[in-house]
ZATIBA-894433 format. One record per residue (C-alpha): residue number from 1; residue in three letters; x, y, z. Coordinates in nm, 3 decimals, always signed. Layout:
N
NODE seq type      px      py      pz
NODE NUM  Ala       X       Y       Z
...
REM end
This chain:
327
NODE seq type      px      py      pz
NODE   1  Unk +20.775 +10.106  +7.183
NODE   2  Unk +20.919  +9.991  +6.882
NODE   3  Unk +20.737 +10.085  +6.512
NODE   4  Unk +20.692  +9.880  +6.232
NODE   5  Unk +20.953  +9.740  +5.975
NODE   6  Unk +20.942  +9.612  +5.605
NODE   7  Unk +20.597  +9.475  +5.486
NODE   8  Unk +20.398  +9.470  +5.818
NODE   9  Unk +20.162  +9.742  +5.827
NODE  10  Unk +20.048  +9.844  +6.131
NODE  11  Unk +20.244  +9.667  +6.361
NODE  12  Unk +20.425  +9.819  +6.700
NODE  13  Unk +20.537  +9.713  +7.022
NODE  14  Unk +20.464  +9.854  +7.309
NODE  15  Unk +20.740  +9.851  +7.534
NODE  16  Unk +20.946 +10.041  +7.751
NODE  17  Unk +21.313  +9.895  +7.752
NODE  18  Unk +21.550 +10.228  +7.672
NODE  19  Unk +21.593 +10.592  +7.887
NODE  20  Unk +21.566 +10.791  +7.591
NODE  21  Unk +21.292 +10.969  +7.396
NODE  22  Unk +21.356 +10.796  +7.023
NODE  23  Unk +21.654 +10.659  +6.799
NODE  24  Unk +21.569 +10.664  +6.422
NODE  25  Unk +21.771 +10.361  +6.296
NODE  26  Unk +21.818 +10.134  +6.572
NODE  27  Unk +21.684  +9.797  +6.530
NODE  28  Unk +21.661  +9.589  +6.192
NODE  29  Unk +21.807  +9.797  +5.908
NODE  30  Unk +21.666  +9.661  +5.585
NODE  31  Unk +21.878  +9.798  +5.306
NODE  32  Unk +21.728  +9.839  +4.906
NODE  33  Unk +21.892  +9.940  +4.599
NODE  34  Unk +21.650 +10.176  +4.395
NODE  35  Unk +21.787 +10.348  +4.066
NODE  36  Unk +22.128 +10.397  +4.228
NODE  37  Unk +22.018 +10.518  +4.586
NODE  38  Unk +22.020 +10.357  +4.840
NODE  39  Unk +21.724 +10.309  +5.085
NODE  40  Unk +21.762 +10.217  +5.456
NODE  41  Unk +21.428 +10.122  +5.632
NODE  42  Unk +21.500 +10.123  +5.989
NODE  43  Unk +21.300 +10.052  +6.307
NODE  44  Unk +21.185 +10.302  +6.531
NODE  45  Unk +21.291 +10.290  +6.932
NODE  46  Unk +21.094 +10.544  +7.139
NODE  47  Unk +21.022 +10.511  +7.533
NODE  48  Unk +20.746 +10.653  +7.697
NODE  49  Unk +20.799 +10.680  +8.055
NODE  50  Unk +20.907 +10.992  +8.178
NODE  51  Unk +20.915 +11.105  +8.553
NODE  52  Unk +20.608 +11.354  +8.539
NODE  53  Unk +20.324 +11.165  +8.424
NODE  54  Unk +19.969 +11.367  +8.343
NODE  55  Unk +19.674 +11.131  +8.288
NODE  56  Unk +19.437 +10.884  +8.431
NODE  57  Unk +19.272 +10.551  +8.325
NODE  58  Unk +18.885 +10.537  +8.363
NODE  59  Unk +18.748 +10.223  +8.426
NODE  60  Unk +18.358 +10.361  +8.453
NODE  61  Unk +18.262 +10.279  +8.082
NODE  62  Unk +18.500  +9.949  +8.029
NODE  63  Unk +18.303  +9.667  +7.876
NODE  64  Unk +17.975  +9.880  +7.843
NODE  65  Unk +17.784 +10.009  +7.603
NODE  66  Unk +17.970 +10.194  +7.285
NODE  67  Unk +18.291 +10.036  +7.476
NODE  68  Unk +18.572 +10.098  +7.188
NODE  69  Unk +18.877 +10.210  +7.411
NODE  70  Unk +18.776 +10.111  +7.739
NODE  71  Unk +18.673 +10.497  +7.791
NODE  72  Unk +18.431 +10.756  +7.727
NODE  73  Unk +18.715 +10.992  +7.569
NODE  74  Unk +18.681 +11.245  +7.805
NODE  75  Unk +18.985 +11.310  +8.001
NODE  76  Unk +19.255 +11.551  +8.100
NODE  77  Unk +19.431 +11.781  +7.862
NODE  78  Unk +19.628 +12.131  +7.938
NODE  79  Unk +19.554 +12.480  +7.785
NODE  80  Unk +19.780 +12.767  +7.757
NODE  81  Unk +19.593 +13.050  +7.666
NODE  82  Unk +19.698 +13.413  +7.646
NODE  83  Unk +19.998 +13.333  +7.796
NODE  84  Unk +20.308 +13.500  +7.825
NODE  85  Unk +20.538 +13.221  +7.787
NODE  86  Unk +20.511 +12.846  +7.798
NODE  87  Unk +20.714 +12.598  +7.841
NODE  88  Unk +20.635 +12.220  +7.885
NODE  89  Unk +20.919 +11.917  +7.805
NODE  90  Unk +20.987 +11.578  +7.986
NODE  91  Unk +20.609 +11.522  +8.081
NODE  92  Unk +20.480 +11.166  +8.044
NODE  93  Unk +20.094 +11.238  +7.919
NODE  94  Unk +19.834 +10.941  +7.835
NODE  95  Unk +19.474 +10.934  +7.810
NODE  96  Unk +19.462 +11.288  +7.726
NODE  97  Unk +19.204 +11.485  +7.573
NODE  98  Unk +18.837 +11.488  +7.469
NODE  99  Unk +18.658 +11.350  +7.197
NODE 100  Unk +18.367 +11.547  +7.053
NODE 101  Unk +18.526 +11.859  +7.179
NODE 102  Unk +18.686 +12.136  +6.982
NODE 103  Unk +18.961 +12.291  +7.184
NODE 104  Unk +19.031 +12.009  +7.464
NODE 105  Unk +19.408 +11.853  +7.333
NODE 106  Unk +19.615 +11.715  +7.532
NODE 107  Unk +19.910 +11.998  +7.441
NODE 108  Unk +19.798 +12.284  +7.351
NODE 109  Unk +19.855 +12.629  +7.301
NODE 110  Unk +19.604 +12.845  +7.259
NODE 111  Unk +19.569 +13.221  +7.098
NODE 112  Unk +19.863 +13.348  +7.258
NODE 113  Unk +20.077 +13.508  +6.960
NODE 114  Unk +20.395 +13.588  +6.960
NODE 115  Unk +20.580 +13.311  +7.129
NODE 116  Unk +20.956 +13.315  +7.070
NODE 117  Unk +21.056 +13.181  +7.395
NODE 118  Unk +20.813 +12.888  +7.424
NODE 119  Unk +20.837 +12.563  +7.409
NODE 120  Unk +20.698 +12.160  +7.406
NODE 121  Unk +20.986 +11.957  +7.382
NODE 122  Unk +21.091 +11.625  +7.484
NODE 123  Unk +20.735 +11.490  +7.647
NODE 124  Unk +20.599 +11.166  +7.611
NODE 125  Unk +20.201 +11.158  +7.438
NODE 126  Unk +20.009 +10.867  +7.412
NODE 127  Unk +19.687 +10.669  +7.369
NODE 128  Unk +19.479 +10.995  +7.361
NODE 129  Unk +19.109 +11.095  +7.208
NODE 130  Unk +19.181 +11.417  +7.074
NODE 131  Unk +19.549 +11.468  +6.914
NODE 132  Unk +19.889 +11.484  +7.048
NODE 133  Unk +19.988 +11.897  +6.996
NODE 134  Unk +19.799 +12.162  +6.861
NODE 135  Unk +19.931 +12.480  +6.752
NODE 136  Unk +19.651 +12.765  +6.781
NODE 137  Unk +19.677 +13.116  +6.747
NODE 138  Unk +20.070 +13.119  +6.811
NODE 139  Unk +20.374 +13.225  +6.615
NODE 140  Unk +20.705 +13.142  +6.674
NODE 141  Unk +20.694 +12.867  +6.875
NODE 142  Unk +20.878 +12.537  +6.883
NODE 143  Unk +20.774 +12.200  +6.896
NODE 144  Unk +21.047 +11.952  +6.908
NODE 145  Unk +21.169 +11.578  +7.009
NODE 146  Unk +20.816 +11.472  +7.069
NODE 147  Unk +20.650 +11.160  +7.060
NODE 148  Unk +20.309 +11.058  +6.979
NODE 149  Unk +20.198 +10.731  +7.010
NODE 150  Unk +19.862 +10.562  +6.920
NODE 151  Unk +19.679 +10.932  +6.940
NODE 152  Unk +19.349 +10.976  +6.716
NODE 153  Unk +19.296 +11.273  +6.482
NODE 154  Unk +19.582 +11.494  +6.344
NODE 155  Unk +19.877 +11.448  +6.533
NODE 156  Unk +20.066 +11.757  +6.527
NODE 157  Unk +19.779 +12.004  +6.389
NODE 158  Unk +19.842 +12.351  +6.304
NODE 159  Unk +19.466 +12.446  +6.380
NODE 160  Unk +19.380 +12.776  +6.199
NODE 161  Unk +19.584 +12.778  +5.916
NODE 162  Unk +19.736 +13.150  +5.982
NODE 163  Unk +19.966 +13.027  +6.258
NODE 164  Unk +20.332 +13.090  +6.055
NODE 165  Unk +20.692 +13.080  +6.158
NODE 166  Unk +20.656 +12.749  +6.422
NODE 167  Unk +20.995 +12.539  +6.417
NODE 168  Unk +20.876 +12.212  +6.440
NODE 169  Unk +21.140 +11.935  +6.441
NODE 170  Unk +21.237 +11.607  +6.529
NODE 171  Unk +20.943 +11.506  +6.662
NODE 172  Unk +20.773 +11.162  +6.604
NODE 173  Unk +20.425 +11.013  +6.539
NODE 174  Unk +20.307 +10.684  +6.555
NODE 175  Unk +20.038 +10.443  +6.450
NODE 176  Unk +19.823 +10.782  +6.411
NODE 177  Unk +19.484 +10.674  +6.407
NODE 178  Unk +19.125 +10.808  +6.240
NODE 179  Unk +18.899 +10.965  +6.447
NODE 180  Unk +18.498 +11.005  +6.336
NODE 181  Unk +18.465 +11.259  +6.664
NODE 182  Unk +18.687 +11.541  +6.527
NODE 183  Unk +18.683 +11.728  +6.230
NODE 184  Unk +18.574 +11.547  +5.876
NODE 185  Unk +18.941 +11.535  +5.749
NODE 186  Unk +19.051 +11.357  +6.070
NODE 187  Unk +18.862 +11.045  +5.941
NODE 188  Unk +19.180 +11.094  +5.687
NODE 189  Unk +19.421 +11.142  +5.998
NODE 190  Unk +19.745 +11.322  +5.935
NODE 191  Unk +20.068 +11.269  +6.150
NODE 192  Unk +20.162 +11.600  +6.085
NODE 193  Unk +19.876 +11.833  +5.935
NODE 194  Unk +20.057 +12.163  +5.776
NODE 195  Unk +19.753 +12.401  +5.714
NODE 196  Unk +20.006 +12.699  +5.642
NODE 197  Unk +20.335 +12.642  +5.460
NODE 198  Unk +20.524 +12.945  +5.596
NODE 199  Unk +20.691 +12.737  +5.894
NODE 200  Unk +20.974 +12.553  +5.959
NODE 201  Unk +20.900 +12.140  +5.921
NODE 202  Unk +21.214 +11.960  +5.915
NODE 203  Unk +21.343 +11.609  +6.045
NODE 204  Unk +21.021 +11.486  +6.171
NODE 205  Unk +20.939 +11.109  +6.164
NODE 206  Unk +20.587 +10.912  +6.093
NODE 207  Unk +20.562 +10.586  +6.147
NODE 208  Unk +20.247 +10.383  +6.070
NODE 209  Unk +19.900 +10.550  +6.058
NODE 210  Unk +19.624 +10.454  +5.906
NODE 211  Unk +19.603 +10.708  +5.664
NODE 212  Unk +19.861 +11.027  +5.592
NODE 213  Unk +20.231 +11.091  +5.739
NODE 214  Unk +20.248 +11.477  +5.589
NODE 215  Unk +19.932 +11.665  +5.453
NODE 216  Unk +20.066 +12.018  +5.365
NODE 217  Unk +19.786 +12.341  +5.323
NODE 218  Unk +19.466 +12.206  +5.227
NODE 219  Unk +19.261 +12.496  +5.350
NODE 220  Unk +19.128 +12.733  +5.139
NODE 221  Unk +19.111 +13.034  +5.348
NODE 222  Unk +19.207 +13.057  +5.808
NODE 223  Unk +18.970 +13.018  +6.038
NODE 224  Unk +19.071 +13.343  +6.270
NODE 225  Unk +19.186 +13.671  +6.210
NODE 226  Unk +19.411 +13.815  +6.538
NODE 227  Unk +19.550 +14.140  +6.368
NODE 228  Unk +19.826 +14.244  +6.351
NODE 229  Unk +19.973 +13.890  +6.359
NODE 230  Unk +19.810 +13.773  +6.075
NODE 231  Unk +19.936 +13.773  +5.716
NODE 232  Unk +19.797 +13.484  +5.565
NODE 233  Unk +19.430 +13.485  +5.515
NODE 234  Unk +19.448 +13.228  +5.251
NODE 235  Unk +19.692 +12.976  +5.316
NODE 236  Unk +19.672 +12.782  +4.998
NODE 237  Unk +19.858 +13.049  +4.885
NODE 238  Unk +20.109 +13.121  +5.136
NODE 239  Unk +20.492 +13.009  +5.036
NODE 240  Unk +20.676 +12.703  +5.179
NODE 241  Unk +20.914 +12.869  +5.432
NODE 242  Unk +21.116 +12.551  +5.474
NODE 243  Unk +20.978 +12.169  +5.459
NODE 244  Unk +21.319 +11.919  +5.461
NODE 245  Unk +21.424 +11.612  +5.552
NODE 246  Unk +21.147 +11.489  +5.680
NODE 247  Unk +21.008 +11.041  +5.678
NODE 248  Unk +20.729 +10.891  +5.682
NODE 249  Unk +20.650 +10.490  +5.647
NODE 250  Unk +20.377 +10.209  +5.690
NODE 251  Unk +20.121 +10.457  +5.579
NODE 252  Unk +19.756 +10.328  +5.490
NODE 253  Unk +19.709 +10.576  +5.245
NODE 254  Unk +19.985 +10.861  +5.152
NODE 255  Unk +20.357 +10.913  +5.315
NODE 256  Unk +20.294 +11.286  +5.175
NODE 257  Unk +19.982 +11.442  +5.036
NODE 258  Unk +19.883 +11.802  +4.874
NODE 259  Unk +19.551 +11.798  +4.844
NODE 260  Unk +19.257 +12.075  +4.921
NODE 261  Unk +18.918 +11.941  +5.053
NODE 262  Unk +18.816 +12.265  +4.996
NODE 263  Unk +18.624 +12.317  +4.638
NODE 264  Unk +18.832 +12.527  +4.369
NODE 265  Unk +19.147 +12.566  +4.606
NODE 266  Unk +19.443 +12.439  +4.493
NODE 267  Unk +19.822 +12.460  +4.690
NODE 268  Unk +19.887 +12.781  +4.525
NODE 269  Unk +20.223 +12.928  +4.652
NODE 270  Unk +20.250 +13.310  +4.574
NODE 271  Unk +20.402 +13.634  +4.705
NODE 272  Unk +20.081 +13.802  +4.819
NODE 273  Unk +19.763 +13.715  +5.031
NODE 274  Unk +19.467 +13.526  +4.861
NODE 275  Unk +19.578 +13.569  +4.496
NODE 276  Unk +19.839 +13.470  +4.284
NODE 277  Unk +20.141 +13.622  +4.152
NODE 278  Unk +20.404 +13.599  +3.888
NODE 279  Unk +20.686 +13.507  +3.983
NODE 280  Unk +20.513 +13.283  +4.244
NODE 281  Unk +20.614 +13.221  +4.611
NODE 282  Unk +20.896 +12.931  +4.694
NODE 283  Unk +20.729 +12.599  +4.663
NODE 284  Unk +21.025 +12.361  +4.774
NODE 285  Unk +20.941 +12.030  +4.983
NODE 286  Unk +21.297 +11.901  +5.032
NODE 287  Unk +21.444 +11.557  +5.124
NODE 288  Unk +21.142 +11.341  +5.172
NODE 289  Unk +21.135 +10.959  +5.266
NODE 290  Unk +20.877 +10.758  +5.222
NODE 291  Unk +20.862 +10.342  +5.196
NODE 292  Unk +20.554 +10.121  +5.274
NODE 293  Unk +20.303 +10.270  +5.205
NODE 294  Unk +19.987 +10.285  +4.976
NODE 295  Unk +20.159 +10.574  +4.760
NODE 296  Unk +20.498 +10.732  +4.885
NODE 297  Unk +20.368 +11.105  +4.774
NODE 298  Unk +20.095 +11.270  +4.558
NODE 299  Unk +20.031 +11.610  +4.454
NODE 300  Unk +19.640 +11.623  +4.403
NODE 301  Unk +19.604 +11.948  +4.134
NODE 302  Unk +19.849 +12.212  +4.256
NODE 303  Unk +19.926 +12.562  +4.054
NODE 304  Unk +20.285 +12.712  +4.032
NODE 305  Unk +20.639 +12.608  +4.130
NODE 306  Unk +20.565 +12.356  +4.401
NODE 307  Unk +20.855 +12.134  +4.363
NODE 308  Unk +20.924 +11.805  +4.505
NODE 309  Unk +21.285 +11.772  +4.510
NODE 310  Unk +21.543 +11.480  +4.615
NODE 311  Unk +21.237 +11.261  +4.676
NODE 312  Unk +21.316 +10.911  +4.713
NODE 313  Unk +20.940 +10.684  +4.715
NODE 314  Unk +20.986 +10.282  +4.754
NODE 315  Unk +20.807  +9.955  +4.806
NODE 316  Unk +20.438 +10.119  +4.797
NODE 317  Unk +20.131  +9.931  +4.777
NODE 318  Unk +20.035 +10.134  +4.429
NODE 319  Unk +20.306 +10.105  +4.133
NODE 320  Unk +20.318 +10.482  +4.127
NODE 321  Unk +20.555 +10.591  +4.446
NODE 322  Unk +20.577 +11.031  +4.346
NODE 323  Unk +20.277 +11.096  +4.152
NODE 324  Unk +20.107 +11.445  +4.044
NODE 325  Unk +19.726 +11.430  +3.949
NODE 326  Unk +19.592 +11.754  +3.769
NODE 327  Unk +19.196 +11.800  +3.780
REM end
């Protein structure tokens, strides 16, 4: 499968030509000159075929009523819940999950804490109905060298907003879609939705979506409370713990986007739970990319020291490629 390039939004082959997971930067290079810095915009290579495939293809509701993906969205997807350790990589999994349903992803884990030695790494998502890897009720936990392709809803969705201290890295998303069976801000679809700060986001990859690449804490306060794990109660005030390095391209709305859907919340970051403090908590989003889309980044009303630094925003559909809007 190779992503988008340049001015065509929302354009990808699908193909399966190379026996790798993804190269960022092979293919067409297409080289600008911004202000002194230099901006490659490179095509994404990713295959999808892997040995250990999970998924079927329904044929039952093809060319019926309501037909929109040949499917009813219902279909397989794999739990691990209060589990000691999990650890999933090289699986091939496509037409995966289940629309309408809370809790049926195709990866997922599921209220299981503490997870230092687990794992999904290295699989293979695509063409699902309900996300590609969600992230609930777990800490510690990586997620890494992934690829999601043509999945609807929040891609890689941390689900409760007090799940902290998850290294998630190099993984990739692709032509994330909008989904009106999920939750209300999935009809704003996020590549990689960040409900807390505190965890490690670095060298991930969005390309094309029809809405958001990165859409950091936007909840006012979790949705769970698993004591003693928990910290964070209100995560629009929990600290960035590190957020670098990280692209996102051929967006149809925002290549990175703090905003709070939830009324009188604002991205907040302090030193202690659910109120803020003076000196406030780190607020560093480091080393973003962001071409092609409708606006490269936005900060939507934010309070202290959340700091956008070595940002480099180019060729955007709005004039405005880094801009901060205060209520």
């Amino acid at each position: 499968m190779i992503s988008s390039e340049g001015y065509v939004r929302y354009t990808w082959v699908s193909t399966q030509i190379l026996p790798l997971m993804f190269v960022l930067g092979t293919g067409v290079v297409t080289t600008y000159l911004y202000f002194a810095t230099t901006i490659e915009m490179k095509l994404t290579v990713t295959c999808l075929t892997m040995v250990t495939r999970i998924g079927a293809i329904k044929t039952c509701y093809r060319n019926k009523w309501n037909d929109e993906v040949g499917s009813d969205q219902f279909d397989v997807h794999l739990l691990m819940h209060y589990i000691t350790r999990g650890r999933i990589s090289n699986v091939e999994i496509f037409h995966a999950g289940q629309g309408f349903q809370l809790g049926r992803y195709p990866l997922h884990f599921h209220n299981s804490g503490n997870q230092p030695d687990s794992y999904i790494s290295n699989n293979a998502i695509y063409d699902t109905f309900n996300r590609a890897v969600t992230m609930h009720g777990v800490w510690n936990a990586t997620i890494e060298w992934n690829v999601a392709y043509n999945c609807m809803g929040h891609n890689y969705f941390i689900e409760d907003a007090v799940e902290e201290d998850l290294l998630i890295q190099y993984n990739l998303a692709v032509k994330t879609k909008q989904s009106f069976s999920l939750l209300a801000s999935d009809q704003k679809a996020a590549a990689f939705w960040i409900t807390n700060a505190y965890n490690t986001i670095q060298h991930n990859h969005a390309a094309g979506g029809a809405q958001v690449g990165f859409w950091p804490p936007e909840s006012g306060h979790s949705n769970a409370d698993c004591p003693p794990i928990v910290r964070s109660h209100c995560p629009v005030f929990t600290p960035v713990k590190r957020w670098y390095n990280n692209t996102a391209h051929d967006m149809g709305l925002y290549g990175f986007w703090i905003f709070s859907q939830v009324e009188h919340y604002r991205f907040n970051p302090s030193t202690s739970d659910c109120r803020p403090t003076w000196p406030p908590g780190n607020g560093l989003f480091e080393n973003g990319k962001f071409w092609n889309c409708l606006r490269g980044a936005e900060i939507a009303d934010s309070g202290d020291n959340v700091k956008l630094k070595n940002f480099i925003a180019a060729s955007h559909s709005c004039n405005n490629g880094i801009l901060c809007v205060s209520h």
